[in-house]
N, CA, C and O atoms as a Tinker XYZ file with bonds, in Angstrom:
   408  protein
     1  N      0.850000   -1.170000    0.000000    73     2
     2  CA     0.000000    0.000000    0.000000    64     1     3
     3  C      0.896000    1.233000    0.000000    63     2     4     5
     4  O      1.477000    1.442000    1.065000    81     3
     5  N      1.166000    2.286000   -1.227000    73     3     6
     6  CA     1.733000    3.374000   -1.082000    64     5     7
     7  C      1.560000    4.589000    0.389000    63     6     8     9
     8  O      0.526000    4.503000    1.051000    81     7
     9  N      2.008000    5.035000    0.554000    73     7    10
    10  CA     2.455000    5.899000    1.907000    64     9    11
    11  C      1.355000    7.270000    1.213000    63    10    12    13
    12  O      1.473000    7.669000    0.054000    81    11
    13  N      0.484000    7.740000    2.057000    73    11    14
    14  CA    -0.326000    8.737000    1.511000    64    13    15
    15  C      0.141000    9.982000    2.446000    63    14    16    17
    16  O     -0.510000   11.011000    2.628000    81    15
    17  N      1.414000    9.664000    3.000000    73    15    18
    18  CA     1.405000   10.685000    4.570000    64    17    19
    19  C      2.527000   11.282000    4.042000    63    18    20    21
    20  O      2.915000   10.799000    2.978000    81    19
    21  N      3.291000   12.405000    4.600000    73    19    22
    22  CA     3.870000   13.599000    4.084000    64    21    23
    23  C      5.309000   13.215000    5.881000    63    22    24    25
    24  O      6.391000   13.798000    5.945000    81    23
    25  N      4.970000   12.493000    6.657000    73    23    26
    26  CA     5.641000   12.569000    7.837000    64    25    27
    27  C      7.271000   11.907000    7.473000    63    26    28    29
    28  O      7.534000   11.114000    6.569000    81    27
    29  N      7.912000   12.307000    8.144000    73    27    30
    30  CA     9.190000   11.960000    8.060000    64    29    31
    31  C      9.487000   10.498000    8.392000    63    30    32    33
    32  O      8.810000   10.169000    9.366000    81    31
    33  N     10.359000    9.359000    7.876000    73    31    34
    34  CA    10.758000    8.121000    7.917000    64    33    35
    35  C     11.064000    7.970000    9.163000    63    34    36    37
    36  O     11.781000    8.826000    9.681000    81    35
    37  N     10.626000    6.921000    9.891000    73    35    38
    38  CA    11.457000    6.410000   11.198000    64    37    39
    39  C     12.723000    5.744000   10.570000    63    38    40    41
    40  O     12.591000    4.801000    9.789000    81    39
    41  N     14.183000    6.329000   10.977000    73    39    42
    42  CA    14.984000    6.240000   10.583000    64    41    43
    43  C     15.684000    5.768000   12.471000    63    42    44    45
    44  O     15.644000    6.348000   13.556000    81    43
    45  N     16.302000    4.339000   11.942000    73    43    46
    46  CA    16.906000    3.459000   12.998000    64    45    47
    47  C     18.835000    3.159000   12.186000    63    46    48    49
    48  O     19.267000    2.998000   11.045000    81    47
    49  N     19.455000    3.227000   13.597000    73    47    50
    50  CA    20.797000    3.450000   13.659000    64    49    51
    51  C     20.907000    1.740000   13.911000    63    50    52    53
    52  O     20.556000    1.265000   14.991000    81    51
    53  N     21.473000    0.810000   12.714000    73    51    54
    54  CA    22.064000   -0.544000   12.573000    64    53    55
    55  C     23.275000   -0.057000   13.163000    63    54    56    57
    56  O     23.969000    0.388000   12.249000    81    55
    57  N     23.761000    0.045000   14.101000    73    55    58
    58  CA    25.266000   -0.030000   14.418000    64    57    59
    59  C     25.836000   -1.230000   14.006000    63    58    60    61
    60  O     27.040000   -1.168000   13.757000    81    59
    61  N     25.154000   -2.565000   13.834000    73    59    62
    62  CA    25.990000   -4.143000   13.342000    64    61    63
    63  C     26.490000   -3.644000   12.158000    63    62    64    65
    64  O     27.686000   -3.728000   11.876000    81    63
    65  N     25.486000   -3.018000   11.288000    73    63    66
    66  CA    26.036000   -3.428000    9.690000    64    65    67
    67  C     26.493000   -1.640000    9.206000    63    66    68    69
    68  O     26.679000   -1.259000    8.050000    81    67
    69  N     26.569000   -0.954000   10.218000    73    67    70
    70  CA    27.260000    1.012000   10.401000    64    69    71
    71  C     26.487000    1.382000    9.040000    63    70    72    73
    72  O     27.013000    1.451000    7.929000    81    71
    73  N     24.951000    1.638000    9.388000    73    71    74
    74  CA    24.488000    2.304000    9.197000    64    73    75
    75  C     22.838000    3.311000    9.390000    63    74    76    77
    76  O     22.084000    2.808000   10.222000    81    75
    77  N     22.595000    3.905000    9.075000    73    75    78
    78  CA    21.546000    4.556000    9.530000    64    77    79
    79  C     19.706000    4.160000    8.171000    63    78    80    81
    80  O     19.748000    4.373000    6.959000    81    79
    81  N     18.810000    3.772000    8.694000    73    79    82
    82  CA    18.266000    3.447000    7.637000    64    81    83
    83  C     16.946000    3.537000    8.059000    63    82    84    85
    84  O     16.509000    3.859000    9.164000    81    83
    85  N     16.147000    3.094000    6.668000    73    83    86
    86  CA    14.835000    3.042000    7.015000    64    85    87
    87  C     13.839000    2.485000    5.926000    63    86    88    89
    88  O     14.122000    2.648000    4.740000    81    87
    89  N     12.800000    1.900000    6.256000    73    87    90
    90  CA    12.937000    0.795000    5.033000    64    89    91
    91  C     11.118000    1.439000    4.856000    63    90    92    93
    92  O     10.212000    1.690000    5.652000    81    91
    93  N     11.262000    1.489000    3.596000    73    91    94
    94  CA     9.690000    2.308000    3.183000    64    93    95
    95  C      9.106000    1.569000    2.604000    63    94    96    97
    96  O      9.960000    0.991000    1.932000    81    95
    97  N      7.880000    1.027000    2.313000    73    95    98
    98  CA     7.183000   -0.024000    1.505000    64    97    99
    99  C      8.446000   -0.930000    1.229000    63    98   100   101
   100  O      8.685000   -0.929000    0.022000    81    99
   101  N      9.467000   -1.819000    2.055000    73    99   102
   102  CA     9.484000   -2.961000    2.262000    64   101   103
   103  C     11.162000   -2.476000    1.179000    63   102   104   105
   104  O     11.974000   -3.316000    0.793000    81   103
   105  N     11.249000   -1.207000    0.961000    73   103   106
   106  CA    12.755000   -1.175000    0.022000    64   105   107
   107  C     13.847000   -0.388000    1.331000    63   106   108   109
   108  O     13.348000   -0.794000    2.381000    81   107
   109  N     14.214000   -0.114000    1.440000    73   107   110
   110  CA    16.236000   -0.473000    2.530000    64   109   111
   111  C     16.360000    1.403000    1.478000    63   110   112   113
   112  O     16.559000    1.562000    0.273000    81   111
   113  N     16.150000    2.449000    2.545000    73   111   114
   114  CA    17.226000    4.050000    2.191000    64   113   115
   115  C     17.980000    3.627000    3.393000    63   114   116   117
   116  O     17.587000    3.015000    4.387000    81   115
   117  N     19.238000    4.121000    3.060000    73   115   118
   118  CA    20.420000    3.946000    4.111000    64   117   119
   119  C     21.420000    5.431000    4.227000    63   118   120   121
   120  O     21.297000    6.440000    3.533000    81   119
   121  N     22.258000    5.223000    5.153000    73   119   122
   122  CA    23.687000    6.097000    5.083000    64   121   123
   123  C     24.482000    5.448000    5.558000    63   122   124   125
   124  O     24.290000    5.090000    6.721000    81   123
   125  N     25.338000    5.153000    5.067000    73   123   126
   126  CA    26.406000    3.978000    4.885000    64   125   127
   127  C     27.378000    5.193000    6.207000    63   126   128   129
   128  O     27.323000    6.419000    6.109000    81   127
   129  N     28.143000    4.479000    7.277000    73   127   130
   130  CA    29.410000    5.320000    7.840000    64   129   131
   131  C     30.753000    4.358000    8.093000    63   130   132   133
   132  O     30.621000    3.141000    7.966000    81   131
   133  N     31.743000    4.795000    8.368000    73   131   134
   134  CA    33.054000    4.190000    8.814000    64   133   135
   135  C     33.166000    5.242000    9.946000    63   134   136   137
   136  O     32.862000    6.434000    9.977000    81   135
   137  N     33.787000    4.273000   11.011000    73   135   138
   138  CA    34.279000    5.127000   12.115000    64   137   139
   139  C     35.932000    4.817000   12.340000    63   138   140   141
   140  O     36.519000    3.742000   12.465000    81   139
   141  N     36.489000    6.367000   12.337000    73   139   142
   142  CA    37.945000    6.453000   12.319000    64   141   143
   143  C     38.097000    6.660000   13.486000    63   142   144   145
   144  O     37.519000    7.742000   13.588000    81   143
   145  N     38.532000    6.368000   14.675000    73   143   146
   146  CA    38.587000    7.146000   15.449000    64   145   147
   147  C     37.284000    7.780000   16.554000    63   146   148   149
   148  O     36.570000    7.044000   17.236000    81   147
   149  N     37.212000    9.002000   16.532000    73   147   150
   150  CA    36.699000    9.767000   16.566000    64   149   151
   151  C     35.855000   10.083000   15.952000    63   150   152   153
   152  O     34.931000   10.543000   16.623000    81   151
   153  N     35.621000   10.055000   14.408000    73   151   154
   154  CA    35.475000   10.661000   13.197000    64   153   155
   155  C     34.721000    9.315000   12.344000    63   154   156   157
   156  O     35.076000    8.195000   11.974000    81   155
   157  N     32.956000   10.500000   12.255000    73   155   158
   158  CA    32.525000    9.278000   11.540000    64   157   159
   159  C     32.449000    9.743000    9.796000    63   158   160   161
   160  O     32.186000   10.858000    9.344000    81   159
   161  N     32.710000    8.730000    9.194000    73   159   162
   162  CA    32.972000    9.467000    7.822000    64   161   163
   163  C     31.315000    8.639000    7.159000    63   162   164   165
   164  O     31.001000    7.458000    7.301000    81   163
   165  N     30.708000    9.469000    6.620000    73   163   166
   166  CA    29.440000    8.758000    6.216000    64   165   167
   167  C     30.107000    9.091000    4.399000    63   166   168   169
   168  O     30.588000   10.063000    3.818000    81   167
   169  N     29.731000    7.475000    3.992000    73   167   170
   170  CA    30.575000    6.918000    2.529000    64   169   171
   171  C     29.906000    7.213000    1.606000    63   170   172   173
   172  O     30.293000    7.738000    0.562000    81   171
   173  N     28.313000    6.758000    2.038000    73   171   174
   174  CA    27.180000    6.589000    0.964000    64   173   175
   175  C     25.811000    7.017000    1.137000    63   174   176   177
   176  O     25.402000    6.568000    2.207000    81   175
   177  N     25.256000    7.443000    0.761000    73   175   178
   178  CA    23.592000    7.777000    0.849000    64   177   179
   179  C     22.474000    7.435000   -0.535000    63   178   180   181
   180  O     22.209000    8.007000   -1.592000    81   179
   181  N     22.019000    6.166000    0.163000    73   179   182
   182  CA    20.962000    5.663000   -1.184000    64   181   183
   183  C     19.709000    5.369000   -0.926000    63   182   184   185
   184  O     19.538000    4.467000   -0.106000    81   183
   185  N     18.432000    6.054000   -1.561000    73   183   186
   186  CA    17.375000    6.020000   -1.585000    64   185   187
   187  C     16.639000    5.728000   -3.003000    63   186   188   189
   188  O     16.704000    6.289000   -4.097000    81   187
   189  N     15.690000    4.271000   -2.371000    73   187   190
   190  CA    15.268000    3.880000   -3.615000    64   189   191
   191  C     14.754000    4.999000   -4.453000    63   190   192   193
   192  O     14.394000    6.137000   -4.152000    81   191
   193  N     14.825000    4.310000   -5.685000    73   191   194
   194  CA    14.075000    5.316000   -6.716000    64   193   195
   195  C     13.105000    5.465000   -6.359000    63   194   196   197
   196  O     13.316000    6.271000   -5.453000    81   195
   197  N     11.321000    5.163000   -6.378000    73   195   198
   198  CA    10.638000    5.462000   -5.935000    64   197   199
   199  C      9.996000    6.193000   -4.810000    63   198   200   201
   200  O      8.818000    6.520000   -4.669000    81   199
   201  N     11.177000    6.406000   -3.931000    73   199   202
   202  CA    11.272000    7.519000   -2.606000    64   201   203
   203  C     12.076000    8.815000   -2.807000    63   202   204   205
   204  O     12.163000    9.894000   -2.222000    81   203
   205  N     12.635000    8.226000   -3.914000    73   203   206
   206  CA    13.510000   10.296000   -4.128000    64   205   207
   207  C     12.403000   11.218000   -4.069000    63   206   208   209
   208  O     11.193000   11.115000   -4.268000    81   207
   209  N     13.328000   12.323000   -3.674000    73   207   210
   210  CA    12.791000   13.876000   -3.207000    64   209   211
   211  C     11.476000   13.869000   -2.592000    63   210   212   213
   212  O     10.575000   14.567000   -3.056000    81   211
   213  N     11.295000   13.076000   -1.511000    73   211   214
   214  CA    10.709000   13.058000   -0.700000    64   213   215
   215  C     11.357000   13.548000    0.888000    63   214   216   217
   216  O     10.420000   13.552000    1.686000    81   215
   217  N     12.053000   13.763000    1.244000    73   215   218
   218  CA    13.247000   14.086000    1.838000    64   217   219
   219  C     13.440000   12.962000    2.742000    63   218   220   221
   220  O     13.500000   13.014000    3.970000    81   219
   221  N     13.520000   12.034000    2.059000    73   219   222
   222  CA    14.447000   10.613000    2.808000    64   221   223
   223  C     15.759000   10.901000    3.080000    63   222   224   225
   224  O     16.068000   11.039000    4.263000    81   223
   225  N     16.473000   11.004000    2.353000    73   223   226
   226  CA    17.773000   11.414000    2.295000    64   225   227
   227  C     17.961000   12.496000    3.480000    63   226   228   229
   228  O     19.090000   12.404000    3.963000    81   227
   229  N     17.578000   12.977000    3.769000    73   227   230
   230  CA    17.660000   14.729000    4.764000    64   229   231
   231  C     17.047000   13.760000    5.820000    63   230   232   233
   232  O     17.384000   14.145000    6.940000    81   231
   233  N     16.312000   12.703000    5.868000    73   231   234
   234  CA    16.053000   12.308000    7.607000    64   233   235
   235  C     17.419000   11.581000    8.060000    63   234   236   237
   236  O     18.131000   11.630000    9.063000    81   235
   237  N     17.435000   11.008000    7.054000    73   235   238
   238  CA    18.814000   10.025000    7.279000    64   237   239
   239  C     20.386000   10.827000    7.920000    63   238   240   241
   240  O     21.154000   10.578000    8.849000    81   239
   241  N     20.324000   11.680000    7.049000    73   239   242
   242  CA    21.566000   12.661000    7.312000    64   241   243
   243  C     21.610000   13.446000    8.724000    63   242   244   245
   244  O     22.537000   13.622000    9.514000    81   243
   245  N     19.975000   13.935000    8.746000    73   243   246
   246  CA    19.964000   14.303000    9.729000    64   245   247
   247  C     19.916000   13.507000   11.144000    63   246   248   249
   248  O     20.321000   13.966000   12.212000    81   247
   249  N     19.398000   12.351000   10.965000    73   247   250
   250  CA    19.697000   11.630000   12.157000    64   249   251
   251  C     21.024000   11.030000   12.548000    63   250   252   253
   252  O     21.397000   10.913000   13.716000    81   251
   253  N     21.817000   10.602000   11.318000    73   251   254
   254  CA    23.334000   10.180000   11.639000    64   253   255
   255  C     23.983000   11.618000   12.223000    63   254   256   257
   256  O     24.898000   11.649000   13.046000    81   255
   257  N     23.404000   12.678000   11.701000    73   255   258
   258  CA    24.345000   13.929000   12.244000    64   257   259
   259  C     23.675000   14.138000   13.703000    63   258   260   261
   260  O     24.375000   14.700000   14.546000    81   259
   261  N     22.781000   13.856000   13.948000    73   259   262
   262  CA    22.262000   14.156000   15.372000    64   261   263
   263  C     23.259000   12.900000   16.223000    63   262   264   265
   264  O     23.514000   13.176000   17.396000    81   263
   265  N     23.855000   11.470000   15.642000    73   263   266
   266  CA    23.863000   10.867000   16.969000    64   265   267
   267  C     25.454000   11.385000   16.577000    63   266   268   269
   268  O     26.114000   11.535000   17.605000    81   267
   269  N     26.110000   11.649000   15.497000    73   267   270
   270  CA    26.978000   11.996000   16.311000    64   269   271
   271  C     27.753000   13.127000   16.697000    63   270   272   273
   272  O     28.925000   13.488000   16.805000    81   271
   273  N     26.386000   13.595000   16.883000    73   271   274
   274  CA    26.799000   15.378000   17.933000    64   273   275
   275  C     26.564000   14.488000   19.454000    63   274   276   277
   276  O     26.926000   14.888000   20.560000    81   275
   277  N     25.940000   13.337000   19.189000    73   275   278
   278  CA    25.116000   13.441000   20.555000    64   277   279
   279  C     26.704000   12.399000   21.154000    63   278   280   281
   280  O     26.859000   12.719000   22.332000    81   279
   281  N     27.692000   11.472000   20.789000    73   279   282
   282  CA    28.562000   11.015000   20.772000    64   281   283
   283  C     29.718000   11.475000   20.735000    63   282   284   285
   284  O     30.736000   10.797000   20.873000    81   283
   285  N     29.656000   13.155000   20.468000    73   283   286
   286  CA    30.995000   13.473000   20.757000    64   285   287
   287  C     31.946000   13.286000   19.482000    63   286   288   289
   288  O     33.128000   13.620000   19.565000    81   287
   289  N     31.481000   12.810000   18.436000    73   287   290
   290  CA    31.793000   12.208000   17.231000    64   289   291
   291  C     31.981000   13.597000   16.095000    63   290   292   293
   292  O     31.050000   14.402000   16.109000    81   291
   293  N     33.022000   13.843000   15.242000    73   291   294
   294  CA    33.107000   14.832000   14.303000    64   293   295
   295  C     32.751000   13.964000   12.752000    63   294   296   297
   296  O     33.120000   12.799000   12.605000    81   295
   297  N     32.268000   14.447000   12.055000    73   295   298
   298  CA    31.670000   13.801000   10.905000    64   297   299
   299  C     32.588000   14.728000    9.112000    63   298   300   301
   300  O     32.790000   15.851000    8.652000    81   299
   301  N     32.790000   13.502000    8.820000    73   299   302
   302  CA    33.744000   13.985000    7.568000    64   301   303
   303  C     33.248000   13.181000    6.441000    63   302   304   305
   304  O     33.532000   12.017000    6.158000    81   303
   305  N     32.000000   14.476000    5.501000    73   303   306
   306  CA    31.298000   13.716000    5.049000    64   305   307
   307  C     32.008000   13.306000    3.561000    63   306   308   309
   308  O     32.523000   14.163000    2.843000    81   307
   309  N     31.971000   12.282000    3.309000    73   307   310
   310  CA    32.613000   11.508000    1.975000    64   309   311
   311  C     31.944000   11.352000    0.801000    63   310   312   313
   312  O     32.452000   11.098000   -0.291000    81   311
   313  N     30.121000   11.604000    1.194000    73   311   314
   314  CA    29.355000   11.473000   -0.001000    64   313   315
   315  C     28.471000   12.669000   -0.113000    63   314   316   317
   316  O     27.762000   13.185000    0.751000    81   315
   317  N     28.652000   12.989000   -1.312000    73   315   318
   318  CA    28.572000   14.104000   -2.037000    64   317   319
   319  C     26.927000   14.487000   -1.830000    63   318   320   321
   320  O     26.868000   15.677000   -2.139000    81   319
   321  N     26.106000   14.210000   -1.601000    73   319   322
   322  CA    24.863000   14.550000   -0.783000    64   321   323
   323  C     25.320000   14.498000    0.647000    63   322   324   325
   324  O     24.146000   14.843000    0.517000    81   323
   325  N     25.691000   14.445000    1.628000    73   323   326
   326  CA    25.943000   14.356000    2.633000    64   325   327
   327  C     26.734000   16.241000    2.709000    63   326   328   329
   328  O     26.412000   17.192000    3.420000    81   327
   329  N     28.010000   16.089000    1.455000    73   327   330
   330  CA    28.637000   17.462000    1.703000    64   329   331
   331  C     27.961000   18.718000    1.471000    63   330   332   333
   332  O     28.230000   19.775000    2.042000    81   331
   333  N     26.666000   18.457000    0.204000    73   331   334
   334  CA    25.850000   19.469000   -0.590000    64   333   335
   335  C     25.266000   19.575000    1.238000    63   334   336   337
   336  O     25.617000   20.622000    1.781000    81   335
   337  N     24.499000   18.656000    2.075000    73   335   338
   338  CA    23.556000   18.624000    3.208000    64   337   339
   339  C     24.024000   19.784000    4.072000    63   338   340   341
   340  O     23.373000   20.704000    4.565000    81   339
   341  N     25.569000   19.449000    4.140000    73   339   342
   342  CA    26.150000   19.855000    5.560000    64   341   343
   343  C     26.304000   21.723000    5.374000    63   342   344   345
   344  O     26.286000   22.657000    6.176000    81   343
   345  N     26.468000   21.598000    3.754000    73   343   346
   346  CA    26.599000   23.156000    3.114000    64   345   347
   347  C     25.525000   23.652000    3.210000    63   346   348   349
   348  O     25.486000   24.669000    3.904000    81   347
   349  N     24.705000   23.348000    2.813000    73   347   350
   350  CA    23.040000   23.806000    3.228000    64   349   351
   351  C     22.727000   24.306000    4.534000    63   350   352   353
   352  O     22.140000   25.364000    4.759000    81   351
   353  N     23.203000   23.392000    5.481000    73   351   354
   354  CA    23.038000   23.858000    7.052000    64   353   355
   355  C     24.043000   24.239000    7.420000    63   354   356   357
   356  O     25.026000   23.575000    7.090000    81   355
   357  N     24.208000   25.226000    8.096000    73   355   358
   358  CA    25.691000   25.888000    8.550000    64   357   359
   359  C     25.776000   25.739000    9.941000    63   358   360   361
   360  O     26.647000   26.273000   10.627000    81   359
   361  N     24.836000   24.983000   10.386000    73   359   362
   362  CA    24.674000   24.894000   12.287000    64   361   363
   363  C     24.945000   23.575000   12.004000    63   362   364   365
   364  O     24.694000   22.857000   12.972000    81   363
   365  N     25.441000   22.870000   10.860000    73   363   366
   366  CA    26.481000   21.701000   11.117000    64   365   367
   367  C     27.587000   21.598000   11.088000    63   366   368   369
   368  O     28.319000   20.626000   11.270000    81   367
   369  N     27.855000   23.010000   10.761000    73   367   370
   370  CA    29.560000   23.289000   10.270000    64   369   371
   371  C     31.099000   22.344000   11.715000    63   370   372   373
   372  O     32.193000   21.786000   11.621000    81   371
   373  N     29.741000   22.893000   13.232000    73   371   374
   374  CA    30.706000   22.284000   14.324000    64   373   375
   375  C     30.929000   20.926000   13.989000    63   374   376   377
   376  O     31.844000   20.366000   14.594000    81   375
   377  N     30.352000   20.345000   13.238000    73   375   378
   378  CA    30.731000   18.688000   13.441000    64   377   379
   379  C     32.157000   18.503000   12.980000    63   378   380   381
   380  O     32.966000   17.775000   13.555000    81   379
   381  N     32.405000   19.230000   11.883000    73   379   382
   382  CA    33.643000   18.933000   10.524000    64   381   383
   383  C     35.098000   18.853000   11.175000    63   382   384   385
   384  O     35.477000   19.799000   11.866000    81   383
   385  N     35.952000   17.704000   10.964000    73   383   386
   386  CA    36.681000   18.059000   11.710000    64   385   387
   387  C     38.138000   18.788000   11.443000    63   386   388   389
   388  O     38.627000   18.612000   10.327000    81   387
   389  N     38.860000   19.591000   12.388000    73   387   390
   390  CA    39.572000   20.842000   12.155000    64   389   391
   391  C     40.282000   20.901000   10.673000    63   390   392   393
   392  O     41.179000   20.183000   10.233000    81   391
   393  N     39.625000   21.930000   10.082000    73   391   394
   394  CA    40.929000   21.927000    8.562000    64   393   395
   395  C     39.633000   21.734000    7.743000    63   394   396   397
   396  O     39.779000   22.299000    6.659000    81   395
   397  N     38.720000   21.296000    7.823000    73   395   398
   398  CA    38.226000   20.342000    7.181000    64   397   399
   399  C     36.726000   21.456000    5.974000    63   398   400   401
   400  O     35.951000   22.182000    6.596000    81   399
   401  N     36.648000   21.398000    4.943000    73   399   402
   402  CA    36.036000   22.445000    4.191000    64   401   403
   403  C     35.093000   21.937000    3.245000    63   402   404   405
   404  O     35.417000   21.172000    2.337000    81   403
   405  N     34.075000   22.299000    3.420000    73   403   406
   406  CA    33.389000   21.688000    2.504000    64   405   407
   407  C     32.934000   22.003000    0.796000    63   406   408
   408  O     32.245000   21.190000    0.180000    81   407
C-alpha cells in the first residue's frame, strides 16, 4: 500500500552493519558510515528510486548527524549529498573536523 502521509521516515541506527536506515514499503534508504577514530565518515547515501525527493535522504543525514553530535563524534562527510547537506546547514559546520572544508 503506497504511503499517503507527508511525515518523516522512522529512521533506525544498525550499528551491526554502520548504518543509519529506514525501510519504506518494504525497500532499505540507508547512510552507509566508517568510524575512524573519533570521526565518523558517512561513505554513501541511497534512496530507492521510488522515494527520491521526498526528503528521505535529509532524515537520514539528519539523524546520523544528530547521533553523532550526541557522541561526541566529528563527521567527515565523503558522499557528495551528505557534503551538498552539511553546506546547506551551517549549524552543522561544528561537526567537521579541524581543517576540514566543505
Amino acid at each position: 500500500m503506497p504511503a499517503t502521509s507527508s511525515a518523516p521516515p522512522e529512521v533506525v541506527h544498525n550499528a551491526a552493519a554502520r548504518r543509519f536506515e529506514a525501510t519504506l514499503a518494504g525497500e532499505l534508504a540507508r547512510a552507509d558510515y566508517r568510524l575512524d577514530g573519533s570521526v565518523m565518515r558517512i561513505v554513501h547515501t541511497e534512496v530507492p528510486p521510488a522515494h527520491e525527493g521526498k526528503g528521505v535522504a535529509g532524515a537520514l543525514v539528519r539523524t546520523a548527524l544528530a547521533h553523532a553530535r550526541a557522541q561526541g563524534l566529528r563527521v567527515l562527510p565523503m558522499c557528495s549529498y551528505v557534503r551538498s547537506y552539511m553546506r546547506r546547514h551551517p549549524e552543522t559546520h561544528d561537526l567537521l573536523p579541524a581543517g576540514t572544508t566543505l
